[in-house]
MARVO-444854 format. One record per residue: residue number from 1; residue in three letters; x, y negated, z negated of N, C-alpha, C in turn. Coordinates in Angstrom, 3 decimals. Each point is the difference from the previous one (the first is absolute). Example, Ala and Ser with C-alpha at 12.3 -4.5 7.8 and 13.67 -1.06 7.14 Angstrom:
2
atom num 1 residu Ala neast 13.190 nnorth 5.690 nup -7.800 caeast -0.890 canorth -1.190 caup 0.000 ceast 0.900 cnorth -1.200 cup 0.000
atom num 2 residu Ser neast -0.350 nnorth -1.050 nup 0.720 caeast 0.820 canorth -1.190 caup -0.060 ceast -0.770 cnorth -1.090 cup -0.730
This chain:
67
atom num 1 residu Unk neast -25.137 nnorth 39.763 nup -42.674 caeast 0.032 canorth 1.430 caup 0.200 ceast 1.303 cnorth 0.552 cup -0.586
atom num 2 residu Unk neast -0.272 nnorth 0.863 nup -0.460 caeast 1.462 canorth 0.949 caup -0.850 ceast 0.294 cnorth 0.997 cup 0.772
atom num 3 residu Unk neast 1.487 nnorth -0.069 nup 0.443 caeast 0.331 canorth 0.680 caup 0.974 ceast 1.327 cnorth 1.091 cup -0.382
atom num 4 residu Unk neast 0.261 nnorth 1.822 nup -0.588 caeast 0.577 canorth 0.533 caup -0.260 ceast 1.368 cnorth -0.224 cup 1.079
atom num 5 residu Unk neast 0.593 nnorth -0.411 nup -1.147 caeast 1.594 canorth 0.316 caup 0.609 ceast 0.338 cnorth 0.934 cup 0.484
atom num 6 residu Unk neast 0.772 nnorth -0.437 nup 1.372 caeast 0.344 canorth 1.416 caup 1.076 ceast 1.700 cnorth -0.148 cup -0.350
atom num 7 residu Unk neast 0.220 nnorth 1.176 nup 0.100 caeast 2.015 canorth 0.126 caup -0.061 ceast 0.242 cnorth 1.101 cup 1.131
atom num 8 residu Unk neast 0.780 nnorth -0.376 nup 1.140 caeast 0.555 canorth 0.791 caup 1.346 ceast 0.766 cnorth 1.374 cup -0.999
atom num 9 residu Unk neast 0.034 nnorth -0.013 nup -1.103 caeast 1.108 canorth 1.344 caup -0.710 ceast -0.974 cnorth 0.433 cup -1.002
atom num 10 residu Unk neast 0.109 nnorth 1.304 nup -0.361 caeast -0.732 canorth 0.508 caup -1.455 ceast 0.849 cnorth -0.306 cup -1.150
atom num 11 residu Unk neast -0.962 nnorth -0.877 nup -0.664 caeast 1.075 canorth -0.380 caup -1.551 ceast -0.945 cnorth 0.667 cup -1.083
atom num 12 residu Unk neast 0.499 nnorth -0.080 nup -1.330 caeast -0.749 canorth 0.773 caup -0.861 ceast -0.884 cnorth -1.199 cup -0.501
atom num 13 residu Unk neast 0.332 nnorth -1.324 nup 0.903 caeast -0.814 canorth -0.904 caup -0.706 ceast -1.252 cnorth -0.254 cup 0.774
atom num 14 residu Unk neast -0.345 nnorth 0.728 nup 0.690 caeast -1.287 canorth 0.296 caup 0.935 ceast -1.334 cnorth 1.147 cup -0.681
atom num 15 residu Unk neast 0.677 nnorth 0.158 nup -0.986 caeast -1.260 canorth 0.883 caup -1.590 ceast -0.544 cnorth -1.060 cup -0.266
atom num 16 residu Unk neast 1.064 nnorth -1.046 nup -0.304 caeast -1.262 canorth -0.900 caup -0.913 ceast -0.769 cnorth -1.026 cup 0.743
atom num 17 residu Unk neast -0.411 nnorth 0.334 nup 0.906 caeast -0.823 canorth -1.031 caup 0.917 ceast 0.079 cnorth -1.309 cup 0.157
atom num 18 residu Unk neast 1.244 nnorth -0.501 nup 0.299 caeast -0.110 canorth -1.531 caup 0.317 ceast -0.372 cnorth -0.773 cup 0.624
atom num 19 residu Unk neast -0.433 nnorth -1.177 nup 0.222 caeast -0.953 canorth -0.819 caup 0.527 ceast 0.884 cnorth -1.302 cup 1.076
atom num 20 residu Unk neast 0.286 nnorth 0.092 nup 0.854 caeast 0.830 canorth -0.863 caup 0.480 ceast -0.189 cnorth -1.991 cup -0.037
atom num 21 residu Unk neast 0.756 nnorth -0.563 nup -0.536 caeast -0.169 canorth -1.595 caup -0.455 ceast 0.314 cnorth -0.838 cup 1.130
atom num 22 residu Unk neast -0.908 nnorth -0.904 nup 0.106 caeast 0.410 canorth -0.675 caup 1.901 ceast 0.562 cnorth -0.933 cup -0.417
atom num 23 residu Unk neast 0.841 nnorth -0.667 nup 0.237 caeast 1.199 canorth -0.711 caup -0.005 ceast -0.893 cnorth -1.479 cup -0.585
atom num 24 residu Unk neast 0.167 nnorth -0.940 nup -0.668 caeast -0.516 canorth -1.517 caup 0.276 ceast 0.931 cnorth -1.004 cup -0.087
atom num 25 residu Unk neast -0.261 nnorth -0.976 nup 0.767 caeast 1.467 canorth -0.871 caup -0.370 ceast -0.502 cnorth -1.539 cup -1.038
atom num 26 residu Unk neast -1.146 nnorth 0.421 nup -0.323 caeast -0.377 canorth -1.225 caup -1.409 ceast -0.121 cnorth 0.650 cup -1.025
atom num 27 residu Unk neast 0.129 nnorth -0.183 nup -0.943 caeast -0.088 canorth 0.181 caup -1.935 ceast -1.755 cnorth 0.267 cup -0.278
atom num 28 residu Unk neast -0.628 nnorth -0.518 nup 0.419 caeast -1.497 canorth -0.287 caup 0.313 ceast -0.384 cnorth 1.334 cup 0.752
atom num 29 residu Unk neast 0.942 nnorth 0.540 nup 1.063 caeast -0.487 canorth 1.217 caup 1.121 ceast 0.228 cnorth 1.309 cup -1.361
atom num 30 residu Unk neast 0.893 nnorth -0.292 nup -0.655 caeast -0.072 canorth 0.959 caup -0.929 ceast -1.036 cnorth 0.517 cup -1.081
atom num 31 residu Unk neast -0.596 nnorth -1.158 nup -0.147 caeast -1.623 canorth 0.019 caup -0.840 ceast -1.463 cnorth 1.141 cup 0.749
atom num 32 residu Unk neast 0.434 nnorth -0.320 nup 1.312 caeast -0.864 canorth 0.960 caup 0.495 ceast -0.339 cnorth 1.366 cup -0.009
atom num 33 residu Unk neast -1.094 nnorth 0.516 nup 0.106 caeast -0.264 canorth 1.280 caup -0.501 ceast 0.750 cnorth 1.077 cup 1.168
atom num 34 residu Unk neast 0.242 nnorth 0.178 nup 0.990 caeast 0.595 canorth 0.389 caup 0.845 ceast 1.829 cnorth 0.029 cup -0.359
atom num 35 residu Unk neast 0.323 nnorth -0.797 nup -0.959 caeast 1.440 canorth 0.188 caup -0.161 ceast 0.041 cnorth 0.347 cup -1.836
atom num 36 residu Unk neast -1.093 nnorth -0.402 nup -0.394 caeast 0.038 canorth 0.062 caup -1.290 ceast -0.468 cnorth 1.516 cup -0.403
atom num 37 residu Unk neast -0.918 nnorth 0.682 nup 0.840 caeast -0.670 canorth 1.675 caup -0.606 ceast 1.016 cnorth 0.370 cup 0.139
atom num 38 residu Unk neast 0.640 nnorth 0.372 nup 1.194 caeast 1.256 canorth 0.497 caup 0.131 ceast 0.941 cnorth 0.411 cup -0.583
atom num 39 residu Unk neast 0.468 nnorth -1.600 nup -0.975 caeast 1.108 canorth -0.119 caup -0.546 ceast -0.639 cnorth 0.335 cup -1.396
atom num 40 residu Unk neast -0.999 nnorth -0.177 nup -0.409 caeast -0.312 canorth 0.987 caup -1.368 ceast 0.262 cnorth 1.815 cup 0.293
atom num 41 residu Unk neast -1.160 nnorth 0.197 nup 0.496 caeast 0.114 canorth 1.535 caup 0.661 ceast 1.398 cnorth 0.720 cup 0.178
atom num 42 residu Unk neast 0.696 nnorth -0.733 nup 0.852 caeast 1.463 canorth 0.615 caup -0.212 ceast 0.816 cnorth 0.048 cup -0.987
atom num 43 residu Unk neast -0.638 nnorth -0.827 nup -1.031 caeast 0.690 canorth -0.293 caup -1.548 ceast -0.604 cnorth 0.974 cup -0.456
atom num 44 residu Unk neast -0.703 nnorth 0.852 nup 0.228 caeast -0.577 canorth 1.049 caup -1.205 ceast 0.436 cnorth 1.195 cup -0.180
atom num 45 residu Unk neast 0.206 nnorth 0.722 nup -0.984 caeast 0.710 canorth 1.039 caup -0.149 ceast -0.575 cnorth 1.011 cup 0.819
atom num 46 residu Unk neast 0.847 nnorth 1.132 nup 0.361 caeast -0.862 canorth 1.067 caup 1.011 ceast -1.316 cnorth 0.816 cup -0.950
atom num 47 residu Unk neast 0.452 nnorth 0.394 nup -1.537 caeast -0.617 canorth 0.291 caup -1.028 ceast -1.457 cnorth -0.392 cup 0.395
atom num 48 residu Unk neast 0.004 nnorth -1.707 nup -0.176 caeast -1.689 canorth -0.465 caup 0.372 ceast -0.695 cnorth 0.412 cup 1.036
atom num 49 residu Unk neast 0.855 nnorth -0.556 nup 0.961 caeast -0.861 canorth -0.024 caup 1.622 ceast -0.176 cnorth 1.189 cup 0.331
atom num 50 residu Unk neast 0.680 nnorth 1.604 nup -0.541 caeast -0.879 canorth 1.167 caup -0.177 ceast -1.198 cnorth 0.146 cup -0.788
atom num 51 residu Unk neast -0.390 nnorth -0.875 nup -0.549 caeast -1.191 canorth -0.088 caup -0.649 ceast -1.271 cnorth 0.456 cup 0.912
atom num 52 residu Unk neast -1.153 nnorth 1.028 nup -0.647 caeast -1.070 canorth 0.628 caup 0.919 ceast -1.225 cnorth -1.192 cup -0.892
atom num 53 residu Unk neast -0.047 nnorth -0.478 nup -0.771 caeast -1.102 canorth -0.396 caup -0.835 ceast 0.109 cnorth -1.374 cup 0.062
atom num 54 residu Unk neast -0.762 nnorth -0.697 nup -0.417 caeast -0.042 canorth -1.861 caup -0.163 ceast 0.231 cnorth 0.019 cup -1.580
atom num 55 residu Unk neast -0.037 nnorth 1.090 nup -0.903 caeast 0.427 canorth -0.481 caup -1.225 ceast 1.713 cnorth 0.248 cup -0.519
atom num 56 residu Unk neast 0.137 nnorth 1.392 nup 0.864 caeast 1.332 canorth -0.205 caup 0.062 ceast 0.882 cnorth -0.533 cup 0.928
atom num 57 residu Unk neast -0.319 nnorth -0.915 nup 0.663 caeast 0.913 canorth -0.966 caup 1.042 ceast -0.269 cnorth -1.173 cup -1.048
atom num 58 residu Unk neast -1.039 nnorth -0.430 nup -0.182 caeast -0.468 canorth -1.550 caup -0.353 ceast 0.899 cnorth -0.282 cup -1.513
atom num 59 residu Unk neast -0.030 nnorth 1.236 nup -0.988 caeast 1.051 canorth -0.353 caup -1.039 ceast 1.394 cnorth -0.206 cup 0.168
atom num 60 residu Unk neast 0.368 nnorth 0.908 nup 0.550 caeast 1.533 canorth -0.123 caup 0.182 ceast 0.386 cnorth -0.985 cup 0.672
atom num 61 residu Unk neast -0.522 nnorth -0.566 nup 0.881 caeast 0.185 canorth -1.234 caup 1.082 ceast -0.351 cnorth -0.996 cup -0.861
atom num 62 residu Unk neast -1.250 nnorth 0.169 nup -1.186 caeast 0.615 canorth -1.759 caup -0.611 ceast 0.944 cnorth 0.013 cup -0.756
atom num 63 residu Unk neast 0.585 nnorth 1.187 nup -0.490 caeast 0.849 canorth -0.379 caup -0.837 ceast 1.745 cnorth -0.312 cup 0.705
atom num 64 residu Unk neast -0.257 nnorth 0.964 nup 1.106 caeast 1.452 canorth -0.614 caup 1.162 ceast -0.169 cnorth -1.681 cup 0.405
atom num 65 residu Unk neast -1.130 nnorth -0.618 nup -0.060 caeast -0.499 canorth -0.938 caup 0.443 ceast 0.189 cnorth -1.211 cup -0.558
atom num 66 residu Unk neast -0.019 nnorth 0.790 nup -1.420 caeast -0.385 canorth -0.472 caup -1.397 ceast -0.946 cnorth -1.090 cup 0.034
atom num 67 residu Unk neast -1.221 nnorth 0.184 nup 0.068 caeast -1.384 canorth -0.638 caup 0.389 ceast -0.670 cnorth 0.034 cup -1.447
């Protein structure tokens, strides 16, 4: 489950919707999709993830991706 990051203060970094990453303590816990969407998603420029369409999210994200 993907769970939006909560912050007790208003930061300006609460626009770009971040996804909060649960801690793992193996190399292996990091492979998982639960720590891994996350940590893409928060890598993406705010530019994309305002995206309204699947053609303009899906380009720009492979090329941040570089897929």
């Amino acid at each position: 489950m993907l769970t939006p990051a909560r912050n007790s203060r208003h930061l300006r970094s609460t626009n770009s919707n971040p996804l909060y990453i649960p801690r793992v303590k193996t190399k292996a816990g990091t492979k998982a999709f639960s720590v891994a969407a996350p940590t893409v998603w928060n890598s993406l420029p705010a530019s994309v993830k305002s995206e309204d369409n699947n053609y303009s999210f899906i380009q720009p994200t492979s090329k941040h991706l570089s897929l």
